[in-house]
LOKEZA-236634 format. One line per field, with one value per atom (N, C-alpha, C, O): residue number from 1; residue in three letters; atom name; y, z, x. Coordinates in Angstrom, 2 decimals. Layout:
REM residues N
pos: [NUM / ...]
code: [ala / ...]
site: [CA / ...]
c2: [Y / ...]
c3: [Z / ...]
c1: [X / ...]
REM end
This chain:
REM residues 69
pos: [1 / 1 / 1 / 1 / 2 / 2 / 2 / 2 / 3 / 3 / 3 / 3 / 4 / 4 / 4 / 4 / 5 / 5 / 5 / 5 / 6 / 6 / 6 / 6 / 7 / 7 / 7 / 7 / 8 / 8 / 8 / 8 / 9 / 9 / 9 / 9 / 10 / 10 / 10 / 10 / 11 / 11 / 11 / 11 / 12 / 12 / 12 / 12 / 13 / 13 / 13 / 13 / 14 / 14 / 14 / 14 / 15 / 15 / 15 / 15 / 16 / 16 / 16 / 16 / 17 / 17 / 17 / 17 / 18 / 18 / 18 / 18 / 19 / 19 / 19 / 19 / 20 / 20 / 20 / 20 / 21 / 21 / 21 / 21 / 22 / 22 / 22 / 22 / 23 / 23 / 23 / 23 / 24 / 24 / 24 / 24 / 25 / 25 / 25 / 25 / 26 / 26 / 26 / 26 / 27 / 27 / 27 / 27 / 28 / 28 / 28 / 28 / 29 / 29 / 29 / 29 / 30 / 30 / 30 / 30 / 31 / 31 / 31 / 31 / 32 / 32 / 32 / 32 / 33 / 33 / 33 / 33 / 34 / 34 / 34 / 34 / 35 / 35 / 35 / 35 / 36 / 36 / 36 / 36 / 37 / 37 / 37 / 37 / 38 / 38 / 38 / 38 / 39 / 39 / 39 / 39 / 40 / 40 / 40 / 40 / 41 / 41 / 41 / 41 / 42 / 42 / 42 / 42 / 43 / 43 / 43 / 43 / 44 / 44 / 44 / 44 / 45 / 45 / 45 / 45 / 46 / 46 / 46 / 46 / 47 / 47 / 47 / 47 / 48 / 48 / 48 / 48 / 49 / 49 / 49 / 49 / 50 / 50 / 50 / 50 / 51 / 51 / 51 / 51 / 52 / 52 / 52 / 52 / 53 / 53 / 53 / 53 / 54 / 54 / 54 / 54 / 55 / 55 / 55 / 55 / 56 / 56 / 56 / 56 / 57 / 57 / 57 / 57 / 58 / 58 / 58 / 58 / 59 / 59 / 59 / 59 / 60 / 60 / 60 / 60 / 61 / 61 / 61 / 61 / 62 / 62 / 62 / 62 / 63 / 63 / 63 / 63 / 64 / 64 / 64 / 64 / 65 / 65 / 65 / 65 / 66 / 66 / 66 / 66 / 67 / 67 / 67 / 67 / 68 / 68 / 68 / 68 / 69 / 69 / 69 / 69]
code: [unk / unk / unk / unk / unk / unk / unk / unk / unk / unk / unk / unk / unk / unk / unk / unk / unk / unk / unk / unk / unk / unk / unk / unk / unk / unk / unk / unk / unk / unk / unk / unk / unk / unk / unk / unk / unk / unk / unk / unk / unk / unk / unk / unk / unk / unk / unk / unk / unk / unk / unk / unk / unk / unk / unk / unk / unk / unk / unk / unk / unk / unk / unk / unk / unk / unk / unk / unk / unk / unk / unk / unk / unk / unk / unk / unk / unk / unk / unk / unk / unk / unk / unk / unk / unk / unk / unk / unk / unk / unk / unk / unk / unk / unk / unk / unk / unk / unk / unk / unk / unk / unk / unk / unk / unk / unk / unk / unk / unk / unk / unk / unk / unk / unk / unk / unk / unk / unk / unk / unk / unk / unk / unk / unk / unk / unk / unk / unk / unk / unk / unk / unk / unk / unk / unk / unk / unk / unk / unk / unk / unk / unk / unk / unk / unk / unk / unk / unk / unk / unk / unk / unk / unk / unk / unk / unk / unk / unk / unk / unk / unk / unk / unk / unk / unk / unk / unk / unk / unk / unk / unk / unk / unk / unk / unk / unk / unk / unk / unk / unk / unk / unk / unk / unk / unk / unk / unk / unk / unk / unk / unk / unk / unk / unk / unk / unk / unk / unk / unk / unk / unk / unk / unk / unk / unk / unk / unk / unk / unk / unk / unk / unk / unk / unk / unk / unk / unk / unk / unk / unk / unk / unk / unk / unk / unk / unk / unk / unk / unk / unk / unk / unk / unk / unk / unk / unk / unk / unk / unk / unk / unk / unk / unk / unk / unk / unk / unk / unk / unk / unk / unk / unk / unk / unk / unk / unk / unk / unk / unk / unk / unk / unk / unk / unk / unk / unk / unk / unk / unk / unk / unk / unk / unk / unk / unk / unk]
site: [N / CA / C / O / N / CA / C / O / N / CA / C / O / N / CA / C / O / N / CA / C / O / N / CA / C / O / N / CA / C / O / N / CA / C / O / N / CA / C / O / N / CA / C / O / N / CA / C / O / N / CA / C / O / N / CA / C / O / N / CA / C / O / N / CA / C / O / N / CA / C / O / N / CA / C / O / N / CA / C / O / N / CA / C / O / N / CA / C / O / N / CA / C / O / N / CA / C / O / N / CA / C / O / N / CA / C / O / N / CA / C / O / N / CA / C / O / N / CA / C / O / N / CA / C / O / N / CA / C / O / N / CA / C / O / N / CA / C / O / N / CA / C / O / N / CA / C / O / N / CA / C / O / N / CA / C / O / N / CA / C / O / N / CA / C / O / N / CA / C / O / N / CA / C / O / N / CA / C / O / N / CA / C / O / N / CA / C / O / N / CA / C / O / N / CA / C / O / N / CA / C / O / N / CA / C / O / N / CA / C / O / N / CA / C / O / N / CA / C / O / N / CA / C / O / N / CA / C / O / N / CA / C / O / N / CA / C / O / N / CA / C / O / N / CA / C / O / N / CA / C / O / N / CA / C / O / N / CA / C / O / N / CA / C / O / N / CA / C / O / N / CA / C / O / N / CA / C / O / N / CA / C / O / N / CA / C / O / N / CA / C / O / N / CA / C / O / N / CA / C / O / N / CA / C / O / N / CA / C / O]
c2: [106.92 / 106.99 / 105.87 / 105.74 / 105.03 / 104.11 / 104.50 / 105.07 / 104.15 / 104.86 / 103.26 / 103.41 / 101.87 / 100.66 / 99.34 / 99.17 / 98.56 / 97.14 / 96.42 / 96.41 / 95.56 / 94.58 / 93.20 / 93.17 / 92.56 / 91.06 / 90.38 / 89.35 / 91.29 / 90.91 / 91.95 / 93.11 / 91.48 / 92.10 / 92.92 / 93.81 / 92.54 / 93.32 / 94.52 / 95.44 / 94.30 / 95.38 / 96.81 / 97.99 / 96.19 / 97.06 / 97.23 / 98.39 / 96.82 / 97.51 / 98.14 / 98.73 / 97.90 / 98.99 / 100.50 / 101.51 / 100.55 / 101.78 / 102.16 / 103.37 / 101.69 / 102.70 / 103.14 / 104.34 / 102.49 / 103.12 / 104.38 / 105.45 / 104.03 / 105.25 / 106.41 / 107.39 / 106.31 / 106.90 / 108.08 / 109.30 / 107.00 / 107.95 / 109.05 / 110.21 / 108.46 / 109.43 / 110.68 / 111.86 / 110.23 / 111.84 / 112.66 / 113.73 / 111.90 / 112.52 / 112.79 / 113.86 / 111.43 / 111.18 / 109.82 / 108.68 / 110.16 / 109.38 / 108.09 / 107.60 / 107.16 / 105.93 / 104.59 / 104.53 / 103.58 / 102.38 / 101.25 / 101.75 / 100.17 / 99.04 / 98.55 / 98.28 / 98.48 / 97.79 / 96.35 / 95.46 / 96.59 / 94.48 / 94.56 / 95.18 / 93.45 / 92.61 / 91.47 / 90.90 / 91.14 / 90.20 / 88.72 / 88.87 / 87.25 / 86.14 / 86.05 / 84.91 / 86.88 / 86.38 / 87.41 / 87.59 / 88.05 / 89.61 / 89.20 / 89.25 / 88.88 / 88.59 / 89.86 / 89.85 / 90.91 / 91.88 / 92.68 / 92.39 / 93.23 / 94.61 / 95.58 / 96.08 / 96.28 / 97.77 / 98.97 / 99.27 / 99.38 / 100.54 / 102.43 / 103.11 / 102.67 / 103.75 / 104.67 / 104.44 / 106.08 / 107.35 / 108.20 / 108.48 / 108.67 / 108.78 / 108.72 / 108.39 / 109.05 / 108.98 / 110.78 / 111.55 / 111.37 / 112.88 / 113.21 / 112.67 / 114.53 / 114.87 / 115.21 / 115.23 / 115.62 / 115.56 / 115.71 / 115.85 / 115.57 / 115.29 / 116.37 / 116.03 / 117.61 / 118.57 / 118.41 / 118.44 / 118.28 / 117.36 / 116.58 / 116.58 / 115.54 / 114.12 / 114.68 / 114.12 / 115.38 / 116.16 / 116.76 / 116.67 / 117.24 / 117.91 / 117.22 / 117.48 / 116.01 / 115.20 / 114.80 / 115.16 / 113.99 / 113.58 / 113.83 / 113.06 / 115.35 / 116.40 / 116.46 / 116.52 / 116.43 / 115.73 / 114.65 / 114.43 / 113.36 / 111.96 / 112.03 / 111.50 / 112.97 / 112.07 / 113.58 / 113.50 / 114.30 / 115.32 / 114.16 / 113.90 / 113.77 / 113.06 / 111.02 / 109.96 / 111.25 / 110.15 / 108.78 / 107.61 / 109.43 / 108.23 / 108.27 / 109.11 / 107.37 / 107.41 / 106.84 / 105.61 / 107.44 / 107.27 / 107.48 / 108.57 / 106.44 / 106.64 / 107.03 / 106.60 / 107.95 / 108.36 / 107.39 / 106.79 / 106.79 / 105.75 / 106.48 / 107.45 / 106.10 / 106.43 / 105.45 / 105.76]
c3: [-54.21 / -54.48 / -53.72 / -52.51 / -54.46 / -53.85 / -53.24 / -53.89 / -52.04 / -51.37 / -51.54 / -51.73 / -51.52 / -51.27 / -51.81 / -52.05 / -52.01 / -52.22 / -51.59 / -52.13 / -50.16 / -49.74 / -49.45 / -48.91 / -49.68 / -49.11 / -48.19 / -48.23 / -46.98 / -46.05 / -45.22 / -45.17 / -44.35 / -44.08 / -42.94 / -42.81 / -42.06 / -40.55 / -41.17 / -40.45 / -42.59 / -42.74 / -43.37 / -43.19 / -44.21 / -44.59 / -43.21 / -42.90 / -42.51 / -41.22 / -40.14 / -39.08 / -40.58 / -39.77 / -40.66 / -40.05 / -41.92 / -42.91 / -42.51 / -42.28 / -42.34 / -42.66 / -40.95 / -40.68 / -40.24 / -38.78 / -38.71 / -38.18 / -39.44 / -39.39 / -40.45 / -40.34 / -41.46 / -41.96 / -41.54 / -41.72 / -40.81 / -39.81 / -39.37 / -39.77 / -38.31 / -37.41 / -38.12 / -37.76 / -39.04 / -40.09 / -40.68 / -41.27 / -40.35 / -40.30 / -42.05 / -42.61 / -42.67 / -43.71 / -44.02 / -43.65 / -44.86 / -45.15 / -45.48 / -46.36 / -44.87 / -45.13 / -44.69 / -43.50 / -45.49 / -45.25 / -46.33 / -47.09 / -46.33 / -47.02 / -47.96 / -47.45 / -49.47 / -50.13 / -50.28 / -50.10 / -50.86 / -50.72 / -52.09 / -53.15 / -51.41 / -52.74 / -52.95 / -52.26 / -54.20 / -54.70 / -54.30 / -53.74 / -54.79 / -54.00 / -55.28 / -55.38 / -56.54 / -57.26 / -57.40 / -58.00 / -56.55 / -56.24 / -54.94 / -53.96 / -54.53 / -53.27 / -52.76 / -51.93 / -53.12 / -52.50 / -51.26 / -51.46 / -50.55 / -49.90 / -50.11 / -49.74 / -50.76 / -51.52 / -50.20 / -50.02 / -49.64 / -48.92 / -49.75 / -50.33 / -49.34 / -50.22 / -49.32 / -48.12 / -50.07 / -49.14 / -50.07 / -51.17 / -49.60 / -50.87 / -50.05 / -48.86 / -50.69 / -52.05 / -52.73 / -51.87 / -53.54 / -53.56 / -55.00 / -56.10 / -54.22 / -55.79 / -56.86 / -57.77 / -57.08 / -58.44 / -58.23 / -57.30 / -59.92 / -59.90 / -58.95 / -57.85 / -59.29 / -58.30 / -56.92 / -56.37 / -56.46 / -55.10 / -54.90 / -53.91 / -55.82 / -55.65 / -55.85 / -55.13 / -56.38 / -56.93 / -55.56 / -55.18 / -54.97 / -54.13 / -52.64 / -52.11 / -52.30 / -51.42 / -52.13 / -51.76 / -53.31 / -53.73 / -53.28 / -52.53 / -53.64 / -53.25 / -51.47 / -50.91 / -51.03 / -49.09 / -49.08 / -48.61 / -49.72 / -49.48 / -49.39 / -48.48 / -50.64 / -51.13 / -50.17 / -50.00 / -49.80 / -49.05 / -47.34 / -46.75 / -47.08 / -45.99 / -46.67 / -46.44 / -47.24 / -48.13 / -48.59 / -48.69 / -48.76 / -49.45 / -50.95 / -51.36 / -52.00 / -53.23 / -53.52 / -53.64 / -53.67 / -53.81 / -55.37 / -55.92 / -55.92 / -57.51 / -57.41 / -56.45 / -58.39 / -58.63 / -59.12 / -59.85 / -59.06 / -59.41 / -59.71 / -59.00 / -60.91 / -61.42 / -61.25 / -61.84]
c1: [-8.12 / -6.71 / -6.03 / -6.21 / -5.21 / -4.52 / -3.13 / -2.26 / -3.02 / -1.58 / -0.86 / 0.35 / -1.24 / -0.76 / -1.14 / -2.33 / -0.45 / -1.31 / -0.39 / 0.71 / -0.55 / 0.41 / -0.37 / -1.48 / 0.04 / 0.06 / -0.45 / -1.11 / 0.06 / -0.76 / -1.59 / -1.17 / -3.11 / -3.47 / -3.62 / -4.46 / -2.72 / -2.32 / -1.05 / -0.66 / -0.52 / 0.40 / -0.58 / -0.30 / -1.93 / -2.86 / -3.56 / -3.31 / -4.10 / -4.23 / -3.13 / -3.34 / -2.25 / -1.57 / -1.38 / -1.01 / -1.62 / -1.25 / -2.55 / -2.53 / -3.64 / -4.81 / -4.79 / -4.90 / -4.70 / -4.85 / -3.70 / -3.98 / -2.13 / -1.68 / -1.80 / -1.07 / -2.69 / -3.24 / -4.21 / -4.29 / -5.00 / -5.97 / -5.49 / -5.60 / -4.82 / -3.89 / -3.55 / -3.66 / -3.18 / -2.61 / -4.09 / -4.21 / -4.84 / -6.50 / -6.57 / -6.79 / -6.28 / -6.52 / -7.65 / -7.35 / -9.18 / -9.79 / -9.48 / -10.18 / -8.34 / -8.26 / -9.08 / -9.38 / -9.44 / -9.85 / -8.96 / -8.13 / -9.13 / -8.84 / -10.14 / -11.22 / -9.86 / -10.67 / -10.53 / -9.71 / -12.20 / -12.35 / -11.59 / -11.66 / -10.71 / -10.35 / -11.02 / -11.87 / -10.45 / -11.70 / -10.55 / -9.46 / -11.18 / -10.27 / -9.64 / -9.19 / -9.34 / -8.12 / -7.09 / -6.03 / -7.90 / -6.79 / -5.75 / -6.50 / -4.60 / -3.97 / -3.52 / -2.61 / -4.00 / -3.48 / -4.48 / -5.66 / -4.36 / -4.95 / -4.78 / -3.72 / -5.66 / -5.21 / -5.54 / -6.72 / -4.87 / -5.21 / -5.26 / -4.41 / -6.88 / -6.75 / -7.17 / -7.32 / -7.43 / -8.01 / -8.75 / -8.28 / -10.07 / -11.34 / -12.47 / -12.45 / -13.44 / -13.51 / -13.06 / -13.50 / -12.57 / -12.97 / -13.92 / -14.07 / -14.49 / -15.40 / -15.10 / -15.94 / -13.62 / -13.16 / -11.57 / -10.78 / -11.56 / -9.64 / -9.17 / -8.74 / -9.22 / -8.51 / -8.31 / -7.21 / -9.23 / -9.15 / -8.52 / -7.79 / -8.58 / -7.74 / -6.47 / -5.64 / -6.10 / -4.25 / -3.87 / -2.70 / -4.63 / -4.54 / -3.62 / -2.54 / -5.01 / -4.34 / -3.34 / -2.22 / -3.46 / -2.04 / -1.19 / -0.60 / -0.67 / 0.61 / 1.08 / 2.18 / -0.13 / 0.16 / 0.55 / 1.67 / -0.42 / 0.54 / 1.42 / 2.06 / 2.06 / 4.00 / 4.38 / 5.59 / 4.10 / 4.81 / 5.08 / 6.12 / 3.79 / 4.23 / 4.62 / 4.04 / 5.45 / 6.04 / 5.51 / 5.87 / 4.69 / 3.98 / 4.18 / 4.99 / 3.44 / 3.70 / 2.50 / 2.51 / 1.39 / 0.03 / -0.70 / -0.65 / -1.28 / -1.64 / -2.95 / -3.60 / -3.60 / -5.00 / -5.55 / -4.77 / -6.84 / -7.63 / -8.82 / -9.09 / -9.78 / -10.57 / -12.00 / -13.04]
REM end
């Protein structure tokens, strides 16, 4: 699940470290070199329900996080 995609990458390392903290499975994916973004996500889960699940925590603690397949 993607919570982000920014630009630069000390702002995606600062989301996933405070991610953590909220003791949510976050890391940063590789982007590829025609991708300029840093996608920060949290995952992997074993199925949609799950993934809905956190969902509904992200945006409770305000985030705006998309399901990725």
């Amino acid at each position: 699940m993607q919570v982000a995609a920014v630009s630069r990458q000390e702002d995606a390392d600062s989301l996933v470290e405070a991610l953590k903290k909220k003791q949510y499975p976050a890391f940063m994916a590789n982007n590829s070199s025609a991708d300029r973004f840093y996608h920060v996500q949290v995952g992997p889960y074993a199925d949609l329900k799950e993934a809905e699940a956190m969902r509904a925590r992200l945006i409770t603690d305000g985030y705006n996080p998309i399901v990725k397949k």
